[in-house]
N, C-alpha and C positions, 0 to 999 in steps of 0.2 A: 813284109810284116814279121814282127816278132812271133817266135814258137811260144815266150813266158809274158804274157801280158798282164804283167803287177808290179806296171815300176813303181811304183809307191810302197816297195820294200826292204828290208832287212840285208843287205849283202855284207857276207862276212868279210871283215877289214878294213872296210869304209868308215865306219865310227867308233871312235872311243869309248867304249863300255862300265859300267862300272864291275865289279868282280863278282856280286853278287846274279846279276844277269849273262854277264860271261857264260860263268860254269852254269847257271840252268839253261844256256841256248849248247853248250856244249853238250849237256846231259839230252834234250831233246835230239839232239844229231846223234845221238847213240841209239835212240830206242823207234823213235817215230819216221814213217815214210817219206822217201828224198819230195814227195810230190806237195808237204806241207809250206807256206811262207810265213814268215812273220811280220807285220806291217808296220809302215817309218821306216825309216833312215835306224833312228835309236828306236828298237823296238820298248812298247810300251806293256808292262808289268802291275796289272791290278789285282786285286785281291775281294773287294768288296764293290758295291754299287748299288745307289737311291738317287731314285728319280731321274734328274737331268746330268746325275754326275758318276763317274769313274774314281776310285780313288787308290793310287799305289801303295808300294809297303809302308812307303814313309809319311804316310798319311794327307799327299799331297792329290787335291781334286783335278780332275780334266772333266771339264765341259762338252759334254755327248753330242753334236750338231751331225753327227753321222748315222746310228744305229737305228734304222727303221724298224727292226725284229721287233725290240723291246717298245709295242708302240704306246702303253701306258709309263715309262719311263723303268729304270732298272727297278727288279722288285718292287713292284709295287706291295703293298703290304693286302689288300684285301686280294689278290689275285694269291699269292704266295697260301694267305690263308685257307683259299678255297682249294688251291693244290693238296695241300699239306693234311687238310680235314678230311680231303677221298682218300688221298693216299694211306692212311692212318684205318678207314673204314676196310674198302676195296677198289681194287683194281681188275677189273673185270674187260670183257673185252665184248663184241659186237655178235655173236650168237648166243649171248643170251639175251632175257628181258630186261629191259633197263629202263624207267619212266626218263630219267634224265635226259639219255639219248634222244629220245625221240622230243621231251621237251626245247634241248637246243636247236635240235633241228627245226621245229616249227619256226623258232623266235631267228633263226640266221635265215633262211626263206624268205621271210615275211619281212625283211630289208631292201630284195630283191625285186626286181620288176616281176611282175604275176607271169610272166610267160616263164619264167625259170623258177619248179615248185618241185624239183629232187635233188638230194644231196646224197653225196656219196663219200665217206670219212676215208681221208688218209693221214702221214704222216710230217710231209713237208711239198714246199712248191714244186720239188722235181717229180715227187712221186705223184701230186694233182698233175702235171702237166704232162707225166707220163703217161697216167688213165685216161686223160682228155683226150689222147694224141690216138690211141688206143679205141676208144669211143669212135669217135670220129672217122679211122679207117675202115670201123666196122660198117654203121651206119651211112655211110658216104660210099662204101666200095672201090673207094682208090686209096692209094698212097702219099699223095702229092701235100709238100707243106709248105707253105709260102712265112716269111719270115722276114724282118727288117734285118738290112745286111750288117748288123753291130749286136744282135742281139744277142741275150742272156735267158736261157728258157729252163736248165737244170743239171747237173752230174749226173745222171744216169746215162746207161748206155743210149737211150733213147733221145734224152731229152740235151743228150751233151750234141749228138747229130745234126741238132736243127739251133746248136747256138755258137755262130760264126766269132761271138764274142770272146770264146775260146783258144780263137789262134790255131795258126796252120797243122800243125800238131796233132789237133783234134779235127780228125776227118770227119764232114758233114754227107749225111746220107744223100746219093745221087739220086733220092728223089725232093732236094729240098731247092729251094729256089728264095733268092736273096730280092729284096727290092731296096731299094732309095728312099730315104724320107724327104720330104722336099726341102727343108730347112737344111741340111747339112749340104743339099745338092745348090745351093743358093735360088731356089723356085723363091718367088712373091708370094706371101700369105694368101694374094687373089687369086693366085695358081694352084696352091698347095693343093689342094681337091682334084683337081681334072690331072694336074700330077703324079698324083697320088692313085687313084683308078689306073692309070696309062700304065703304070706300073704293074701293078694287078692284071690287070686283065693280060697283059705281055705274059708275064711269069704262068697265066692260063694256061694261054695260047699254046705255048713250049709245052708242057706238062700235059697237057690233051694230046700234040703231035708225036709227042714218045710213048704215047699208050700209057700213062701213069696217073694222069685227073689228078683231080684237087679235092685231098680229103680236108685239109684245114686250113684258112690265114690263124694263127699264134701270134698275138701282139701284146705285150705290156705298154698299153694306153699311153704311157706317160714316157718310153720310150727313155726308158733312164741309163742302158748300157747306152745308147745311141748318142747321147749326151742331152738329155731330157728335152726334147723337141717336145713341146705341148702345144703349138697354137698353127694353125688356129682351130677353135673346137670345132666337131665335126668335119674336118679333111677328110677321114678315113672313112667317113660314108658309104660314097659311089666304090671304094675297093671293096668293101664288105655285100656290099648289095649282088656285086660281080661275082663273087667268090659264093653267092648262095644261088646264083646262076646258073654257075656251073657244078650242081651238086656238092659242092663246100660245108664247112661247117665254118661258124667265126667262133673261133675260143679268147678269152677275154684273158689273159695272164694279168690276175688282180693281188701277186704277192709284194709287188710292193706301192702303187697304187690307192691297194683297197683301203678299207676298214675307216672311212675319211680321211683321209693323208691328205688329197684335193680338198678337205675343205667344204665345196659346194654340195658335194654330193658321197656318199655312202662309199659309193665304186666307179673307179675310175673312167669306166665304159660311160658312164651316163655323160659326162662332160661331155662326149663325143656324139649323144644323143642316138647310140647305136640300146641295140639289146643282143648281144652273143645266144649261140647257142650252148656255151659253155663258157662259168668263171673257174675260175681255178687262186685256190686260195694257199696261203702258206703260214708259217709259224707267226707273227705276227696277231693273226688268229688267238693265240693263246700266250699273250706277249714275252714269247721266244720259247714256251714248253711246245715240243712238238708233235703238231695237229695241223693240218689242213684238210681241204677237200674239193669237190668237184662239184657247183654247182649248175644245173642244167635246165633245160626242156623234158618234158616227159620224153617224148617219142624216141627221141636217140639213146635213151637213160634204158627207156624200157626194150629197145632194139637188142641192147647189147646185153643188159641182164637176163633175155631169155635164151642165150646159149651160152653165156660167158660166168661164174661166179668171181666176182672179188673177195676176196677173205685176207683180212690184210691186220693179224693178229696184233699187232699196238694202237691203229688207225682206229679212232672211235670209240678208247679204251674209256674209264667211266674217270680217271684222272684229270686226263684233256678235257674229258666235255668239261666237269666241275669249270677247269682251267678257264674255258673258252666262254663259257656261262658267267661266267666274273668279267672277264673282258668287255663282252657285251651290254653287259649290264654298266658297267660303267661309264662306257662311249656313248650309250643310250643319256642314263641320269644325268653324270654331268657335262653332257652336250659338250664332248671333248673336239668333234669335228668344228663346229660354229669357234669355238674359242681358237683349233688351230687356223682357222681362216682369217682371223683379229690377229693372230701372231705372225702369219706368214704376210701380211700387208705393211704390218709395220715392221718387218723384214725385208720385204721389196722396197719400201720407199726410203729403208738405211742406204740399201745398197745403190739402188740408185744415187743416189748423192755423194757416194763414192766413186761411181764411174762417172762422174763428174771434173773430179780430181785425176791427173795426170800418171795416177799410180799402173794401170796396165788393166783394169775391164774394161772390157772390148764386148760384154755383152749380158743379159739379166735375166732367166730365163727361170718361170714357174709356177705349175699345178698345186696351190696349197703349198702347204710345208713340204714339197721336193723342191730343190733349186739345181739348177744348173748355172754355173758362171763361167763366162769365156773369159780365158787370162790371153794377154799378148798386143803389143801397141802396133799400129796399123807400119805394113810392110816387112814386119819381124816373120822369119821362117817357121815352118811346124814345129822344126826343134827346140825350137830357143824355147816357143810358147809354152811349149811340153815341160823344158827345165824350168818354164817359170812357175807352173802352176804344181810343178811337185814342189819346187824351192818354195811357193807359199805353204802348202800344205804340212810340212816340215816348221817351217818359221811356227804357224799355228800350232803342231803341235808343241813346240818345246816350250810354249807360251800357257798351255795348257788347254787347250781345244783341239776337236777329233773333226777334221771332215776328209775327203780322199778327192779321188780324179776320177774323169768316167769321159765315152767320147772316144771315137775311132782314135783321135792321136794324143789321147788321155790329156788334155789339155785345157776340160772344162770342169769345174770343181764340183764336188757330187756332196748337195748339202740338206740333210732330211733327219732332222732333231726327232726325238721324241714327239706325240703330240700331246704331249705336258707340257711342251716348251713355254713359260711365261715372258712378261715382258724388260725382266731385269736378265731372262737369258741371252737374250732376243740384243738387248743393247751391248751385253758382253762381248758376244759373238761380233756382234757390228769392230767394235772398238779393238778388239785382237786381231781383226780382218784387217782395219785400217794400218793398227802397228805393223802385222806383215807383211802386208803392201810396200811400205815405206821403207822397212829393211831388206825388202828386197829389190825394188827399186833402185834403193841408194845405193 
């Protein structure tokens, strides 16, 4: 396995530049750390952004089918505005009194199933997932973290341990324990389940016989570093149920997921018909100002705050809430999830009818507005599939559309618009997909 898993970037000498990007990727190799990439083949240079679009110096748009951050579309103007209004009043932070705080917090709760009624304000998904991770050990009494073997959980020291998605490089803590999803393992949808437990309960098993126990399963629902395996719903049941067996906790990694992305439901957990004992949210949250948090159970919320303080001076600051209090309010009125579930079918039933055509999907796969697509024609090797699916992603962008790759051998295309996405996006995207099919086919 690769130590740099981001072939979908930037290698200097491989593309002709134009002069003006030249010298600012030269000037960035002067000043910024070697651990940065910059993404495409030709890296892309924007300057401004509304709604569904990117637009470069030369005033030329790209179509956003990738950026799940910004989940009301870039700048949103009422979102902007409510930023821009606290920021101008104050910026205060989480030990003092603040009605707003505790206003967002009722109204993010009270989206939540009733067993999860505490919140706890952070920064972004690594640092929710680091508190979660933290929680959990406390409350639980062991170490143990069970983890899909592709997964993506966060940069921090903690949270970078338990995500194999990182490559060899990145040493995962010898208390974490990898499993299978049954879809990439070729299991039957009628297996996935009893699959899927078997797995669990193994990874237990181990982690109980080295003295270590099972403080958390950590799953992002939709399973989108893994190459968005979503079906069938509720697989992950019988491993969850396992995992609270054995003194576990189930953390719900809902940063890219939540906030409707699926569509059906609020957070991703619910498709699965599970209730976590911990979600963990990320920027998203405040369509890309950064805020997230940890939402929970009393008992283990209240386990850990009576010997633990978190103070986590930006986390909860009165910016973000404004920020997040916009967000919300919006997804709420204009019932943005229902409308991305009308966009994301007549998105399926494009593509569909694509992989129809002889052009190279091998596969359709998606929770709401996340998609995963399999590129590569029956009997072609990992590699080739691999070069095919960065060679679309490529084609697509110089066409002017943004999606990337995702999937142990990056080979399945990673596509999660906005959920502003409308239905003149929606046929763009179809119709630029089809051209780069076809030129790379040919």
């Amino acid at each position: 396995m690769s130590t740099d898993l981001m072939p979908n970037r930037y290698i200097p000498g491989e593309a002709d530049l134009p002069r003006r990007e030249s010298e600012l990727i030269a000037r960035r190799d002067e000043v910024l750390g070697a651990s940065y990439r910059l993404q495409y083949r030709r890296p892309v240079h924007f300057v401004r952004g509304e709604g569904m679009w990117l637009y470069d110096p030369d005033g030329r748009a790209y179509l956003d089918f990738y950026n799940n951050v910004p989940s009301l579309g870039h700048c949103h103007p009422e979102v902007t505005a409510a930023m821009a209004e606290q920021a101008g009043r104050i910026s205060a932070n989480t030990r003092y009194l603040e009605p707003k705080l505790v206003d967002y917090a009722e109204r993010l709760v009270d989206t939540f199933p009733k067993e999860l009624d505490r919140v706890v304000f952070t920064c972004t998904g690594s640092e929710s997932n680091d508190l979660a991770l933290r929680i959990a050990r406390f409350a639980s009494g062991n170490e143990g973290v069970i983890v899909s073997n592709y997964a993506y959980h966060g940069t921090s020291a903690a949270t970078a341990a338990v995500s194999p998605n990182l490559g060899d490089a990145v040493k995962l803590s010898p208390f974490v324990r990898m499993v299978q999803l049954p879809g990439p393992a070729g299991v039957p949808e009628s297996k996935a389940a009893e699959f899927f437990e078997a797995q669990i309960r193994s990874a237990i098993t181990d982690l109980n016989r080295r003295g270590i126990g099972v403080a958390a399963l950590l799953i992002d629902s939709i399973f989108s570093s893994d190459g968005v395996w979503v079906d069938p719903p509720g697989f992950i049941a019988g491993g969850v149920a396992a995992v609270r067996e054995a003194g576990g906790l189930v953390i719900a990694d809902e940063v890219q997921p939540g906030f409707g992305r699926t569509g059906e439901h609020m957070w991703g957990f619910e498709r699965h018909g599970i209730v976590p004992d911990l979600a963990t949210l990320g920027k998203p949250m405040g369509n890309g100002f950064p805020i997230g948090a940890v939402v929970g159970r009393r008992a283990p919320m209240d386990q850990f705050g009576a010997t633990s303080r978190y103070s986590n001076t930006f986390a909860g600051n009165t910016v973000g809430i404004a920020t997040a209090h916009a967000v919300l309010t919006i997804l709420q009125r204009d019932q943005i999830p229902e409308k991305a579930l009308a966009m994301s079918q007549r998105l399926r039933a494009g593509l569909e009818k694509l992989a129809m055509l002889p052009y190279g999907i091998s596969g359709v796969r998606n929770a709401g507005l996340f998609f995963g697509i399999d590129l590569g024609l029956d009997g072609t090797t990992p590699a080739s599939r691999r070069t095919m699916a960065l060679n679309v992603v490529n084609a697509l962008r110089d066409d002017g559309v943004l999606v990337s790759t995702t999937g142990a051998n990056e080979d399945t295309l990673k596509v999660r618009p906005p959920l502003v996405c409308q239905a003149e996006h929606v046929d763009q995207f179809l119709a630029a997909m089809e051209r780069a099919l076809i030129k790379i086919a040919g």
